[in-house]
N, CA, C and O atoms as a Tinker XYZ file with bonds, in Angstrom:
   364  protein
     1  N      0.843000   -1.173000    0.000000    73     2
     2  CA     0.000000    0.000000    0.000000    64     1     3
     3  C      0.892000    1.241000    0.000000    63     2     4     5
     4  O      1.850000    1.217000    0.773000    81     3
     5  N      0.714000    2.280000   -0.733000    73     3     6
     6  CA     1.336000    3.826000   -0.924000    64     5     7
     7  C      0.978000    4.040000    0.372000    63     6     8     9
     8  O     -0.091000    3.779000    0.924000    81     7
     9  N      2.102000    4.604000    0.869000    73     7    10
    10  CA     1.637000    5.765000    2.041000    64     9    11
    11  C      1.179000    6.541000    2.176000    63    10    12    13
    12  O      1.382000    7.486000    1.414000    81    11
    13  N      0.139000    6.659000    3.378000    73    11    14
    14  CA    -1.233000    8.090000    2.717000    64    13    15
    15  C     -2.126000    7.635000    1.921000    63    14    16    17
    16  O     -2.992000    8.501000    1.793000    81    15
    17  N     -2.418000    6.499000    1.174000    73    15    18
    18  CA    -3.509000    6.051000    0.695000    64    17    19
    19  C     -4.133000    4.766000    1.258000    63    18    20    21
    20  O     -3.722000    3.612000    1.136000    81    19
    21  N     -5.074000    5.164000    1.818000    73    19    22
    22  CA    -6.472000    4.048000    2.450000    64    21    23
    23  C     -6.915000    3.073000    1.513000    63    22    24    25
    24  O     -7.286000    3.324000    0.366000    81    23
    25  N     -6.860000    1.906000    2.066000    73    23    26
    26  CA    -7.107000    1.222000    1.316000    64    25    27
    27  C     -9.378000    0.895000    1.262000    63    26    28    29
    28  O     -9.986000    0.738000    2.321000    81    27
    29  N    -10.109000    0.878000   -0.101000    73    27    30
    30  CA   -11.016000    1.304000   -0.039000    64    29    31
    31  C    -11.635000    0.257000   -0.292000    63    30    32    33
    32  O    -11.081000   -0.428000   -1.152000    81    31
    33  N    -12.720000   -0.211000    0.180000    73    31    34
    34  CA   -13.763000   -1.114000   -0.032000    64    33    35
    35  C    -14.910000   -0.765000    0.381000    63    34    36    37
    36  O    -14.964000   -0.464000    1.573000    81    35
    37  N    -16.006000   -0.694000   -0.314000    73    35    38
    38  CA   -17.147000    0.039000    0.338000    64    37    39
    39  C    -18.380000   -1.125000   -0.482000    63    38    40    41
    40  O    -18.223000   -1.679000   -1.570000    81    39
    41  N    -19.193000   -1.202000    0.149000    73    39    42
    42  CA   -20.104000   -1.973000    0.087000    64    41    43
    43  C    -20.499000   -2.383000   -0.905000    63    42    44    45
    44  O    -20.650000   -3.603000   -0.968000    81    43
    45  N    -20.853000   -1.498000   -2.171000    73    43    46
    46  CA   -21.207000   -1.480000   -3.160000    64    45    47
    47  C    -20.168000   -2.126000   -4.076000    63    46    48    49
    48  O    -20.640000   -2.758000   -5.021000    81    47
    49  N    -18.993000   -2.085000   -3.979000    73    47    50
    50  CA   -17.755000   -2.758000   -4.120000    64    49    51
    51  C    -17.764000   -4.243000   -4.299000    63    50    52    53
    52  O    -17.446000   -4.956000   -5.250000    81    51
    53  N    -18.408000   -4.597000   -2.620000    73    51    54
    54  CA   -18.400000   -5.767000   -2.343000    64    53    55
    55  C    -18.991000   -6.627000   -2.995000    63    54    56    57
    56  O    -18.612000   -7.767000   -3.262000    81    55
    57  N    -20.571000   -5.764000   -3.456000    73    55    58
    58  CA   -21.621000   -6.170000   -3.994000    64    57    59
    59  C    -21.813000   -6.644000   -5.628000    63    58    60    61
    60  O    -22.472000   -7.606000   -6.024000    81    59
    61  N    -21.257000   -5.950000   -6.216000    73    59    62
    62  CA   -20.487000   -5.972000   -7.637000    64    61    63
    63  C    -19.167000   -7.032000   -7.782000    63    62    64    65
    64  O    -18.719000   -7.224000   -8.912000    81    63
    65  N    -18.772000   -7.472000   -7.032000    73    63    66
    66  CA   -17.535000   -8.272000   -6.898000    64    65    67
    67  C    -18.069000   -9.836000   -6.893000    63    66    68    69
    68  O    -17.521000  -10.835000   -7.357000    81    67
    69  N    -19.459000   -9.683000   -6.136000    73    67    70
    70  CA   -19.933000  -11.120000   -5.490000    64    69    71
    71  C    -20.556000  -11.295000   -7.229000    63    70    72    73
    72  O    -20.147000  -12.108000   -8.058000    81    71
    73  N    -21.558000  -10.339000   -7.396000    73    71    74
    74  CA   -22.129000  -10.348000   -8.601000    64    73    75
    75  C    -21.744000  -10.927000   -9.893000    63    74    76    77
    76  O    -22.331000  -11.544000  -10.782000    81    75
    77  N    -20.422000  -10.466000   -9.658000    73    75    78
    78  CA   -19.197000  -11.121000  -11.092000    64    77    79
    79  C    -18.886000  -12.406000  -10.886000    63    78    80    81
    80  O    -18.781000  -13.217000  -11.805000    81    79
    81  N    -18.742000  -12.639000   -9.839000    73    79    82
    82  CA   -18.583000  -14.461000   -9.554000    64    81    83
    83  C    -19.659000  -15.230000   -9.553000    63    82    84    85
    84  O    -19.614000  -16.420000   -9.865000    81    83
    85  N    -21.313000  -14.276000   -9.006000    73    83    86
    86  CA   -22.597000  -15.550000   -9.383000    64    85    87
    87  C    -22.190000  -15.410000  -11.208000    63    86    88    89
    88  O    -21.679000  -16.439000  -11.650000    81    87
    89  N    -22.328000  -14.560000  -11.968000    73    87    90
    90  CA   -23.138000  -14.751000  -12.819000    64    89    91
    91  C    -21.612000  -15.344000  -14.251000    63    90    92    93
    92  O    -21.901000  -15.828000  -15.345000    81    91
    93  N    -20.155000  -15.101000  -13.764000    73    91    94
    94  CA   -19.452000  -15.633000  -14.005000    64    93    95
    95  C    -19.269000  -17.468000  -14.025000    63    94    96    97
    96  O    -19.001000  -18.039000  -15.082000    81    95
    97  N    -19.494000  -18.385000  -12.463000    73    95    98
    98  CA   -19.979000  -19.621000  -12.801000    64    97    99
    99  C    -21.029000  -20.150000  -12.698000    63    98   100   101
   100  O    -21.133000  -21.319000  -12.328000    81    99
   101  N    -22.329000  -19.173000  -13.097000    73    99   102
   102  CA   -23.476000  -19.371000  -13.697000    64   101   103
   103  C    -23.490000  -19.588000  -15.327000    63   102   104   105
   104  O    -24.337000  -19.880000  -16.171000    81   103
   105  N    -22.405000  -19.352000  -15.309000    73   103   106
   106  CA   -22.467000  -19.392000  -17.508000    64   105   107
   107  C    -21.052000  -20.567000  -17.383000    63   106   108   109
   108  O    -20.619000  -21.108000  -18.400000    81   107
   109  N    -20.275000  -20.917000  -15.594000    73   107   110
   110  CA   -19.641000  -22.132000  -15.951000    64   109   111
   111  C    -17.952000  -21.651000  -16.635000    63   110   112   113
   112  O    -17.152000  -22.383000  -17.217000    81   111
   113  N    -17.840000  -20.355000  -16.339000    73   111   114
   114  CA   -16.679000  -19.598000  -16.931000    64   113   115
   115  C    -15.626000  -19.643000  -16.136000    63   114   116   117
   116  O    -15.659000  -18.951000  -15.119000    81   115
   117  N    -14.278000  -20.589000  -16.462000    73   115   118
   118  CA   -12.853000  -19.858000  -15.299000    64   117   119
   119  C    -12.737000  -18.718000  -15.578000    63   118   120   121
   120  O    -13.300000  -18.205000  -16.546000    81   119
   121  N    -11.937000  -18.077000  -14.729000    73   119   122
   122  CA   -11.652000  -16.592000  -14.202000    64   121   123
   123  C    -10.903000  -16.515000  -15.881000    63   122   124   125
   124  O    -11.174000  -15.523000  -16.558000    81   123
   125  N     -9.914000  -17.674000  -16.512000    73   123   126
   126  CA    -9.184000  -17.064000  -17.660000    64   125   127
   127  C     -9.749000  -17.252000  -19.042000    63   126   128   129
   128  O     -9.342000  -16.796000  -20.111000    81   127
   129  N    -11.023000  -18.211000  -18.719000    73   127   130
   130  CA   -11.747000  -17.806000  -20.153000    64   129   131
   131  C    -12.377000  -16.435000  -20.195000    63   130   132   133
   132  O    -12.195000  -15.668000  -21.141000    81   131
   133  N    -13.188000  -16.121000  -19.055000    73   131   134
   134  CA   -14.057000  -14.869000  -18.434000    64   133   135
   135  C    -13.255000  -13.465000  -19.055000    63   134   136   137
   136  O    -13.760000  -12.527000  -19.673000    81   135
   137  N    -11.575000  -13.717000  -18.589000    73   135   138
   138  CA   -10.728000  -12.918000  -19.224000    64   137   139
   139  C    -10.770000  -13.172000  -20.320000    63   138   140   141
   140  O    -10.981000  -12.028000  -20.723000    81   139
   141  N    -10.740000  -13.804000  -21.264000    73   139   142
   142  CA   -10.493000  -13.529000  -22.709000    64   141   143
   143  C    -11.923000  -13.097000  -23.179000    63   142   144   145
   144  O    -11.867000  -12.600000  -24.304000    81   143
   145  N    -13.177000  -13.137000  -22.660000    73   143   146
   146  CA   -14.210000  -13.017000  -23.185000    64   145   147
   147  C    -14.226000  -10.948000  -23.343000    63   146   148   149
   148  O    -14.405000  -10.196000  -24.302000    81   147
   149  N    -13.967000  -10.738000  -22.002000    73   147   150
   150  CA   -13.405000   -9.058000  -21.487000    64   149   151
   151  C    -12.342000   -8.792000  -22.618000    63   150   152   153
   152  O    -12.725000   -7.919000  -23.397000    81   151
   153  N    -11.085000   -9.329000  -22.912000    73   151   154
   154  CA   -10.115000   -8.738000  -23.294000    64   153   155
   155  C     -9.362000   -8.049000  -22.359000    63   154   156   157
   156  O     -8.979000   -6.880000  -22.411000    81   155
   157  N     -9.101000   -9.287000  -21.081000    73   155   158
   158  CA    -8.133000   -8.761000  -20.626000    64   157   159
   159  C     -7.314000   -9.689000  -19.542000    63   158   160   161
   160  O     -6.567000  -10.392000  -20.223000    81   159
   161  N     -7.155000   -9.956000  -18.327000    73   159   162
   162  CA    -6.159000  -10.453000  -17.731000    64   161   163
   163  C     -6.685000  -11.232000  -16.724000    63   162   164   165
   164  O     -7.170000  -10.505000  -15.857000    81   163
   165  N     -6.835000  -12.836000  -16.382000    73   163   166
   166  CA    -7.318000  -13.142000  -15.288000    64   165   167
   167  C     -6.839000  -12.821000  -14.087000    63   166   168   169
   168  O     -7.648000  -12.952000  -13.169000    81   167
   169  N     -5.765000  -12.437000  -13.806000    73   167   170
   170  CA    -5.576000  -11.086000  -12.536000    64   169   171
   171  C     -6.157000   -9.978000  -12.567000    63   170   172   173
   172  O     -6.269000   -9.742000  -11.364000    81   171
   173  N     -6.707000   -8.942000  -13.215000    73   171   174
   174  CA    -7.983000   -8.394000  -13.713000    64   173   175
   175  C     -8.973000   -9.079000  -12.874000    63   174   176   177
   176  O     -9.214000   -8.994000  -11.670000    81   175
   177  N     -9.442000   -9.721000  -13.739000    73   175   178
   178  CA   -10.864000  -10.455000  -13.082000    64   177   179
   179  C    -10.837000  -10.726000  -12.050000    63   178   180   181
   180  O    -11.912000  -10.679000  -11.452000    81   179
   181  N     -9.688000  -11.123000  -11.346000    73   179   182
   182  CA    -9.108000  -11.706000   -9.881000    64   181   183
   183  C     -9.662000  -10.401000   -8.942000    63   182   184   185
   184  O    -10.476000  -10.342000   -8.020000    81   183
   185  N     -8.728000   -9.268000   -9.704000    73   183   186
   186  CA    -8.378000   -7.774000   -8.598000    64   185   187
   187  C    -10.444000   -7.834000   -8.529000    63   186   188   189
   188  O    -10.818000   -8.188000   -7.411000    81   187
   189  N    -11.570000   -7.560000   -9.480000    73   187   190
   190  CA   -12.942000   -7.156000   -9.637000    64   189   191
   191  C    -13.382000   -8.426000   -9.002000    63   190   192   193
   192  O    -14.331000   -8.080000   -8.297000    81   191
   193  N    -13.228000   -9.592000   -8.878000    73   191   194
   194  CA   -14.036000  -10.743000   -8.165000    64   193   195
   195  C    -13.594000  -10.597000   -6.050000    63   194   196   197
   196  O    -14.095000  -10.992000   -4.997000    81   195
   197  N    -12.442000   -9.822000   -6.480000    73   195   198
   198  CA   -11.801000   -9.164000   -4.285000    64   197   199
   199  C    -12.087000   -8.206000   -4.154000    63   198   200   201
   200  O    -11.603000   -7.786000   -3.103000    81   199
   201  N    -12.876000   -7.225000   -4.830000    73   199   202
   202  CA   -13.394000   -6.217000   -4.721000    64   201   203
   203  C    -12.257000   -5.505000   -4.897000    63   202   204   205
   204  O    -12.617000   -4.364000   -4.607000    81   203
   205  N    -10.850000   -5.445000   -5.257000    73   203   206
   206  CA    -9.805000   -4.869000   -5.430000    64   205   207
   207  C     -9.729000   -3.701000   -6.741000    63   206   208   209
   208  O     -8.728000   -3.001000   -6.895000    81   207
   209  N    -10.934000   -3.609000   -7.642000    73   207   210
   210  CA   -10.545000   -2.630000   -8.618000    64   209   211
   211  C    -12.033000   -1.947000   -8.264000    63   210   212   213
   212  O    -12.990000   -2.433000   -7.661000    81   211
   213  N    -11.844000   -0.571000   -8.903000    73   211   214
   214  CA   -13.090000    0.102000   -8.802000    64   213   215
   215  C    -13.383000    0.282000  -10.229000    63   214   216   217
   216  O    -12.823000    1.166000  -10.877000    81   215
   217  N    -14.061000   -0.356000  -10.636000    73   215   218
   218  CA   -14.828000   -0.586000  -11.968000    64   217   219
   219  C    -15.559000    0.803000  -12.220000    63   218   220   221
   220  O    -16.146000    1.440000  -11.345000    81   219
   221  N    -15.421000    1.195000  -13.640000    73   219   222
   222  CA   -16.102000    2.186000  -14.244000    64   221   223
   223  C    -17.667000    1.791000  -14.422000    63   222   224   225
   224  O    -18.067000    0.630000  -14.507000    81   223
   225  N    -18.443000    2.887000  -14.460000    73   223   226
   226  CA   -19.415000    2.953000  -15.422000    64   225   227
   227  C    -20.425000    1.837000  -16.462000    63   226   228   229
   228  O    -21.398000    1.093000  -16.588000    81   227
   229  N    -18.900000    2.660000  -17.173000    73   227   230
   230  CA   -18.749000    2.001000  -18.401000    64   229   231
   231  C    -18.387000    0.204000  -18.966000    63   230   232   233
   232  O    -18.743000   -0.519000  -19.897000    81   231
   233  N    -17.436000    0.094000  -17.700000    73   231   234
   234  CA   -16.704000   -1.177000  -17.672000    64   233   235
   235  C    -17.806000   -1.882000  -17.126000    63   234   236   237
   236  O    -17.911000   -2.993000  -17.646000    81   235
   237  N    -18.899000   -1.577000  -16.032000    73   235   238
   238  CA   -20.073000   -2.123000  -15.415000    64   237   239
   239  C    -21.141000   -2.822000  -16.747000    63   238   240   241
   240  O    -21.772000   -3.878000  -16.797000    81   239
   241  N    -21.013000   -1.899000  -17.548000    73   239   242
   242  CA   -21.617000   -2.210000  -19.002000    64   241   243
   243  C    -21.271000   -3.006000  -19.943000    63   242   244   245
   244  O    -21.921000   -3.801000  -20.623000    81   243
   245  N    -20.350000   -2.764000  -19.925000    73   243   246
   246  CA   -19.034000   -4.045000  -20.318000    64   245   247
   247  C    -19.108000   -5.525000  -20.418000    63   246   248   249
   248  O    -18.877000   -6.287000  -21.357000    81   247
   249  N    -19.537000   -5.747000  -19.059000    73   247   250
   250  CA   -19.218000   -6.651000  -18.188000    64   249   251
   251  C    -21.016000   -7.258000  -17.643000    63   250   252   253
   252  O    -21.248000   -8.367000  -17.162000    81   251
   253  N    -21.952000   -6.264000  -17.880000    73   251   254
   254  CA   -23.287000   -6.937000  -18.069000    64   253   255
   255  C    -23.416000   -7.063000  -19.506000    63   254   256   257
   256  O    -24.169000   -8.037000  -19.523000    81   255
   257  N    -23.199000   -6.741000  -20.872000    73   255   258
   258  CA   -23.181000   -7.280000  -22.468000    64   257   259
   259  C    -22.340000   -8.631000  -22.535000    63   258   260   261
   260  O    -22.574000   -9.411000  -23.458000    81   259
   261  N    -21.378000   -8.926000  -21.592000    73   259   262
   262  CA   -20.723000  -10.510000  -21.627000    64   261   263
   263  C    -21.685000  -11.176000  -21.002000    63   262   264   265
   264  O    -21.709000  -12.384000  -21.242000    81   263
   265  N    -22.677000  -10.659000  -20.099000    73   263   266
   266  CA   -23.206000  -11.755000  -19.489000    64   265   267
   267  C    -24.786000  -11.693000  -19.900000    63   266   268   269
   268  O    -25.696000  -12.138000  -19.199000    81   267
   269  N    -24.903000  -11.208000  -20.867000    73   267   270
   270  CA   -25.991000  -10.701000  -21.227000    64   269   271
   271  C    -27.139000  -10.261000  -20.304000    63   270   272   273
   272  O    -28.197000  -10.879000  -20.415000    81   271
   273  N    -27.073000   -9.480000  -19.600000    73   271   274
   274  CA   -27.954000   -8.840000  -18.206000    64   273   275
   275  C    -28.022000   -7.419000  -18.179000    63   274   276   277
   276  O    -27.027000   -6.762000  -18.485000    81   275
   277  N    -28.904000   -6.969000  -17.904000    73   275   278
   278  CA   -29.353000   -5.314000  -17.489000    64   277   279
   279  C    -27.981000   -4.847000  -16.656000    63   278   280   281
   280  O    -27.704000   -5.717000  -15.830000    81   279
   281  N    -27.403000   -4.159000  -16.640000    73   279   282
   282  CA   -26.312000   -3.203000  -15.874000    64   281   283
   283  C    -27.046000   -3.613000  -14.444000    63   282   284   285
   284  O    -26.824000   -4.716000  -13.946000    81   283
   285  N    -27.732000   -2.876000  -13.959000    73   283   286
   286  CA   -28.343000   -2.834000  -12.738000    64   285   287
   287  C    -28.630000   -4.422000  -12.151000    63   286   288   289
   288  O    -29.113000   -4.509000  -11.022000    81   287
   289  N    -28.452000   -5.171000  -12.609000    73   287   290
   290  CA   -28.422000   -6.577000  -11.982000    64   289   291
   291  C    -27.201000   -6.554000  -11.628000    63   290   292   293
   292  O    -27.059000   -7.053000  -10.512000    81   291
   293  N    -26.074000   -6.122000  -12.181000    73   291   294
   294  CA   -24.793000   -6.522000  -11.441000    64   293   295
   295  C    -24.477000   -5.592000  -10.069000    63   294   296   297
   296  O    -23.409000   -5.828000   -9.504000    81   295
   297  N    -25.239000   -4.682000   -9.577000    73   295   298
   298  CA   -25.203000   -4.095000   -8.443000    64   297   299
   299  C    -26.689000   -4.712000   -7.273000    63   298   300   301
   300  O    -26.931000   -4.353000   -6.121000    81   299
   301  N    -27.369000   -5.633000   -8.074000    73   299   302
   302  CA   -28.334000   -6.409000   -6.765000    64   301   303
   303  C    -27.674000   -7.036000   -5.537000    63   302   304   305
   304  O    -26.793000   -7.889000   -5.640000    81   303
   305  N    -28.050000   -6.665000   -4.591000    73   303   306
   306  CA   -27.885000   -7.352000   -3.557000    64   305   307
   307  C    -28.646000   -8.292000   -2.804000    63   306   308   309
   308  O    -28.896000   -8.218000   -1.601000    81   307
   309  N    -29.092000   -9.431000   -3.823000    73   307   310
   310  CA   -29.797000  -10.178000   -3.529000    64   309   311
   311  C    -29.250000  -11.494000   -4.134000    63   310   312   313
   312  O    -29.983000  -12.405000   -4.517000    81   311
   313  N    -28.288000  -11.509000   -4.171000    73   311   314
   314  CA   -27.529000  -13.056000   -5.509000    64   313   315
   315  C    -26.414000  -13.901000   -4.361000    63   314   316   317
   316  O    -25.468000  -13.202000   -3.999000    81   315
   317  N    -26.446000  -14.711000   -4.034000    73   315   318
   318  CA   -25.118000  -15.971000   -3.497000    64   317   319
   319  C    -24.644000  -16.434000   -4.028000    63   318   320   321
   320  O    -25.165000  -17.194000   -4.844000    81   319
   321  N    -23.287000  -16.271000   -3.908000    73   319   322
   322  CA   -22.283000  -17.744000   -4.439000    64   321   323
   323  C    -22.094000  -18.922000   -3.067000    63   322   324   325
   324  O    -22.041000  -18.989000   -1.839000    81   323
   325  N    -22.042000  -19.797000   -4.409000    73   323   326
   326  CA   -22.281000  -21.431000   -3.631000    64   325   327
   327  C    -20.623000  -21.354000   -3.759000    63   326   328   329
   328  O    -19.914000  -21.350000   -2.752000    81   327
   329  N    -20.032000  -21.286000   -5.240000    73   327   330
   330  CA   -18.812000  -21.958000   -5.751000    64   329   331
   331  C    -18.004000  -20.898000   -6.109000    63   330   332   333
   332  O    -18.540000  -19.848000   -6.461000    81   331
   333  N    -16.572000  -21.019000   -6.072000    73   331   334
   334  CA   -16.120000  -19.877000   -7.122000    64   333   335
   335  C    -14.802000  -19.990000   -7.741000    63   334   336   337
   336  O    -13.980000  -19.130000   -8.058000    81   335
   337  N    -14.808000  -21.814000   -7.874000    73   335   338
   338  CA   -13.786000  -22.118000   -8.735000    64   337   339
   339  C    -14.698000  -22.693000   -9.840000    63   338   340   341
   340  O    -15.784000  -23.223000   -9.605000    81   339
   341  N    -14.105000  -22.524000  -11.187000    73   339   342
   342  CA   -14.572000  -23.375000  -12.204000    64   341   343
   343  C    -13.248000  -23.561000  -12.932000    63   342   344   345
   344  O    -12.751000  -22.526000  -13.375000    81   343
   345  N    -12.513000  -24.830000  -13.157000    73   343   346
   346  CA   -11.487000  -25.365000  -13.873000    64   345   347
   347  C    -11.453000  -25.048000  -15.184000    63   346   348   349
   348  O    -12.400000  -25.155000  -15.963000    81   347
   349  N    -10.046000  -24.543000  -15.509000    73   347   350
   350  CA    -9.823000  -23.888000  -16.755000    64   349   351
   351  C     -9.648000  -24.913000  -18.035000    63   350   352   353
   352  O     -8.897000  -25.888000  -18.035000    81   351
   353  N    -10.250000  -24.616000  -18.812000    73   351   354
   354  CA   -10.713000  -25.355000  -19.789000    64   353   355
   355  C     -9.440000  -25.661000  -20.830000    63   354   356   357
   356  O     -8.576000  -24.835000  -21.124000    81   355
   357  N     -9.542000  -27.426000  -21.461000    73   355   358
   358  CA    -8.470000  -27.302000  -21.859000    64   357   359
   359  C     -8.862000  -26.895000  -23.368000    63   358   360   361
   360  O     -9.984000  -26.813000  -23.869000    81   359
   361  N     -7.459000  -26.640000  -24.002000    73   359   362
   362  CA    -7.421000  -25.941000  -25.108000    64   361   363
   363  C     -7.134000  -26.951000  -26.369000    63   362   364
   364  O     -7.057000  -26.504000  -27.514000    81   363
């Protein structure tokens, strides 16, 4: 951690983080297919599934068109994860 900077997690954070993992192995996706579907890094997906990145907007939009869902479903706080490994698929 930088010195002088707090480290931030705030609820809504949390909530969006859990969200990406129901609806991630609800479609049955490892974290590094999930990444290639995004175009980008399963450490990426890692930092947004620990609540570790603060996701845009935009990227919120992003990221409900992969999963095909309304934006506003990925901020419900009404969804559980059971699981949140799914084995990476071989190639």
């Amino acid at each position: 951690m930088v010195k002088g900077v707090a480290k931030i997690s705030t609820k809504a954070r949390q909530i969006l983080a859990n969200n990406i993992v129901y609806y991630r192995v609800k479609n049955n996706w490892s974290q590094e297919y999930f990444a290639e579907l995004l175009g980008t890094s399963p450490g990426y997906v890692s930092e947004m599934e620990n609540a570790k990145r603060n996701i845009s907007i935009d990227y919120i939009d992003h990221l409900a068109n992969i999963f095909k869902i309304e934006p506003h479903e990925l901020l419900s706080n009404s969804l559980t994860v059971s699981k949140r490994r799914i084995p990476k698929r071989k190639r």
